[in-house]
N, C-alpha and C positions, 0 to 999 in steps of 0.2 A: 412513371414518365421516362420517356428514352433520355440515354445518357448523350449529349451533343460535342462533339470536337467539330474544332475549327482549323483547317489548314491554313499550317504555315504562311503561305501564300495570299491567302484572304486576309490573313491579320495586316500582313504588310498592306495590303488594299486599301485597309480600313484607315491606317495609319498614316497613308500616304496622299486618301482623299483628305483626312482631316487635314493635312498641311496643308496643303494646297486651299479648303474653304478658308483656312484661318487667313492664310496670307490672302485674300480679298477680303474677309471681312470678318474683325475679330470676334470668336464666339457660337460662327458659323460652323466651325469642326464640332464644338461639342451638340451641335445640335443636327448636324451627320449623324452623330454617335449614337444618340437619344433615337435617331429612327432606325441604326443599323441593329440599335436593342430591343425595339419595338419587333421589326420585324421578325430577329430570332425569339422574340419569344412567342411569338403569335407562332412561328414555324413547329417551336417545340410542344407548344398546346395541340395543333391540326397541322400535322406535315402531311397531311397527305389530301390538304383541301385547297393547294398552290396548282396547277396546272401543269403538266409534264413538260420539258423544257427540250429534254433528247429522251433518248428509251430508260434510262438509269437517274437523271436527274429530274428535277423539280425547280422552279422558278418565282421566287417571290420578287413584284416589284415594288420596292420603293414609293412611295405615294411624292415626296418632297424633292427628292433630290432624283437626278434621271441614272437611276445604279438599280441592279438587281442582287439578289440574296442567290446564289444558285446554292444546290443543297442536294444530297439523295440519300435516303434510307438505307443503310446495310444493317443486314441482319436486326438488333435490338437496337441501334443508336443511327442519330442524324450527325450527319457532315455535310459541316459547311463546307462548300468546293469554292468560292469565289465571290467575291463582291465587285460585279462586273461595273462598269460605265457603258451603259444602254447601246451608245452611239461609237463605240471604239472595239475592233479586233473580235467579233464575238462569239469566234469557237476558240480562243488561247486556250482556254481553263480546260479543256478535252484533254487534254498529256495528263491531268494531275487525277482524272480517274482510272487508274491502271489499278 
């Protein structure tokens, strides 16, 4: 199985939708969490069965909540590039594949 890192950046992501569900409704962050885990592990099982997103990344979407998983293969391991919001800014995360 490929080895997976998570940028920086996505972790804040993650951490910062959970605030935000929890403050409307408590319990709702951990169940952000539960699908932002589902997805990386479906990703790690078949990363390469998500649909191309730009030339280098990959795109898983979220079924629950309106966020995408963005990710791309290097070399032997997967990275996570970003845990987007579907509806907000959605080439930011482009600077953090250099």
């Amino acid at each position: 199985m490929k080895l997976l890192r998570i940028h920086p950046a996505a972790l804040e992501e993650i951490q910062e939708a959970i605030k935000f569900y929890d403050s409307k409704v408590i319990g709702l962050g951990e169940l952000f969490l539960d699908e932002v885990d589902r997805g990386i592990d479906l990703i790690k099982y078949s990363p390469e069965m998500w649909s191309k997103y730009s030339r280098n990344c990959r795109r898983f979407l979220m079924a629950k909540f309106p966020f995408s998983i963005i990710y791309r293969m290097k070399d032997k391991d997967i990275e996570i590039i970003a845990v987007m919001h579907n509806h907000r800014k959605p080439n930011y995360w482009r600077k953090r594949i250099n």
